[in-house]
C-alpha positions in Angstrom: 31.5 90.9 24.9 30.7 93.4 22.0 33.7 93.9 19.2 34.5 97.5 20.0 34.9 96.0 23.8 37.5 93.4 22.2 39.2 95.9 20.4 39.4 98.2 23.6 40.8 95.1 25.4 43.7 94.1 22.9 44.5 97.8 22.0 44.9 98.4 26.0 46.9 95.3 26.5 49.1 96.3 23.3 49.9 99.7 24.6 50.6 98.5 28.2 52.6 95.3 27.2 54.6 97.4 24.6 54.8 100.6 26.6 57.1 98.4 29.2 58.9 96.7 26.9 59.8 99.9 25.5 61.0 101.0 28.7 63.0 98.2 29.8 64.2 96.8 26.4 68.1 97.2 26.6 68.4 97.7 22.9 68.2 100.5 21.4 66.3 100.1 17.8 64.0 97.7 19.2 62.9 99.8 22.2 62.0 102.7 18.9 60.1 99.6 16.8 58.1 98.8 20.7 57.2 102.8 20.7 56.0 102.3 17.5 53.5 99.8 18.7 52.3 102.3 21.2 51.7 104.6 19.3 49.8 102.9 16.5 47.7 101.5 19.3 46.7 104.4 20.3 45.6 105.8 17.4 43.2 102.4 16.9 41.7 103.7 20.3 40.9 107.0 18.8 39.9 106.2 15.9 37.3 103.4 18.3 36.2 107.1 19.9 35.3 108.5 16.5 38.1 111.0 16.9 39.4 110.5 13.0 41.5 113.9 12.9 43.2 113.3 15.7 44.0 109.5 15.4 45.5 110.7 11.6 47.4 113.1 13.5 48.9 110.5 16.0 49.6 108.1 13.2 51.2 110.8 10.8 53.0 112.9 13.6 54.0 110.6 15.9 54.3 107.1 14.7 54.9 108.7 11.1 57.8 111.1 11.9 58.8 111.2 15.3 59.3 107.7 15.4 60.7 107.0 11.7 63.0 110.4 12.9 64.4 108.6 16.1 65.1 105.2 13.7 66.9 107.6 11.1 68.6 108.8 13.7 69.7 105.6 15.3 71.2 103.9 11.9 72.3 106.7 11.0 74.9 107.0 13.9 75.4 103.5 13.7 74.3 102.7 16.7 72.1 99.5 15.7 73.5 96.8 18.1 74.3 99.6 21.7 72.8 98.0 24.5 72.0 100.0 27.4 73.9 99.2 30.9 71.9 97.5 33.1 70.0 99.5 35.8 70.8 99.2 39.1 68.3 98.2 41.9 67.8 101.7 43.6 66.8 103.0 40.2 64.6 100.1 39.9 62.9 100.6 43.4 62.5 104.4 42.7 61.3 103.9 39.5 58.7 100.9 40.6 57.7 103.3 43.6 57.2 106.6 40.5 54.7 104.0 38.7 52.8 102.2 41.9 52.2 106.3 43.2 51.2 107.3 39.2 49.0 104.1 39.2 47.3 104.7 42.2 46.8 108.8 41.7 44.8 108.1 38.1 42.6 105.2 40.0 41.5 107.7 42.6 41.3 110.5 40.0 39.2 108.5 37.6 36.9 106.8 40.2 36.3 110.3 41.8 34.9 112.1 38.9 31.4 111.6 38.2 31.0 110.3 34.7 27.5 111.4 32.8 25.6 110.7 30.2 25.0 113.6 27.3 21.7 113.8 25.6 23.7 116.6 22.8 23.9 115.0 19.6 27.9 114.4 18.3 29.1 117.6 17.1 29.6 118.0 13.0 33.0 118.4 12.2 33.9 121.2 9.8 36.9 120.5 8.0 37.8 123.2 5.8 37.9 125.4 9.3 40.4 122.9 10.6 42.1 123.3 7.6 41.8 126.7 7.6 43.2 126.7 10.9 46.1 124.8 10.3 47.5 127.0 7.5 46.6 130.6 9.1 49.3 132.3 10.4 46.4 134.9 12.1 45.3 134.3 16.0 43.8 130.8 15.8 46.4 129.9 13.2 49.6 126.9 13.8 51.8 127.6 10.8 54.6 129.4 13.0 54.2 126.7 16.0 54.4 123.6 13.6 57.4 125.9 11.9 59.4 126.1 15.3 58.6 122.6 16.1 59.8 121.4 12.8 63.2 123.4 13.4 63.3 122.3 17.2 63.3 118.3 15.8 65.7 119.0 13.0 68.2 120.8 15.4 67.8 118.1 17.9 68.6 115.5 15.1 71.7 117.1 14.0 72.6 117.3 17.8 72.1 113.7 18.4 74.4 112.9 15.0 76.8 115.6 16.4 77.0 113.9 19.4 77.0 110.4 18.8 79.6 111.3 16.2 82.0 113.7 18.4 84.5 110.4 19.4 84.9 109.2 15.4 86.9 106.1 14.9 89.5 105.3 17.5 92.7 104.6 15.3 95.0 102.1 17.6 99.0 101.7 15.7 97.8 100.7 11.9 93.9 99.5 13.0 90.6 101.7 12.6 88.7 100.6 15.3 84.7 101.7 15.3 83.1 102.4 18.3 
């Protein structure tokens, strides 16, 4: 076994070990840290594909600040120690059943399609045309779509605060009782 398939191998068991823990953890702060460890993980297997810009992206975007935003947001609301309720069996079957059908769709998908070989040498990438890109507001540009997504997560933030906050202390004769 070669060291890039070693890597492959412990970066695929990371994301699928972590992806159900994150899943099925009952707590909420650890199930963000486990989504973490996706996410990192697979930014290791882009960066293994040679795909630099968008493994920086996954590590800056996602693991950076969607995660660090949902953490934030949880300790924030003082939520630290909530424990989800346990799921019940039917969701368990039904949910078992979603992932067995997913499972098996991507098998067939992946062992139909017929995989070749390209003689084409890798492609130069030209950075200051991705970087051009990135700051044009013109057709090919994303400063308005990163704009509306960056007001989308910072209203959904508030939201979450909002509502995790609507109750406020319950107040029982001369106690403050937290929730």
């Amino acid at each position: 076994m070669t060291f890039n398939q070693i890597m492959f191998a412990l970066f695929s068991f990371m994301i699928v070990v972590f992806s159900i823990l994150t899943v099925t953890s009952r707590k909420i702060l650890r199930a963000a840290v486990y989504l973490l460890v996706v996410l990192v993980s697979s930014a290791g297997l882009y960066f293994m594909l040679n795909y630099q810009f968008l493994a920086a992206v996954q590590l800056t975007l996602y693991a950076g600040g969607i995660v660090v935003l949902i953490i934030f947001s949880i300790l924030l609301t003082s939520h630290i120690s909530q424990r989800f309720e346990p799921v019940g069996w039917k969701k368990s079957l039904f949910s078992a059943l979603a992932v067995i059908t997913g499972a098996i769709l991507s098998v067939i998908t992946i062992l139909d399609y017929k995989f070749s070989a390209t003689t084409e040498a890798a492609k130069e990438i030209d950075m200051k045309l991705i970087g051009k890109s990135l700051l044009s507001v013109g057709n090919d540009g994303y400063v308005l779509p990163f704009e509306v997504i960056s007001i989308l997560l910072i209203a959904a933030m508030v939201a979450a605060i909002v509502i995790a906050k609507k109750g406020g202390p319950k107040k029982t004769g001369s106690q403050t009782l937290n929730p």
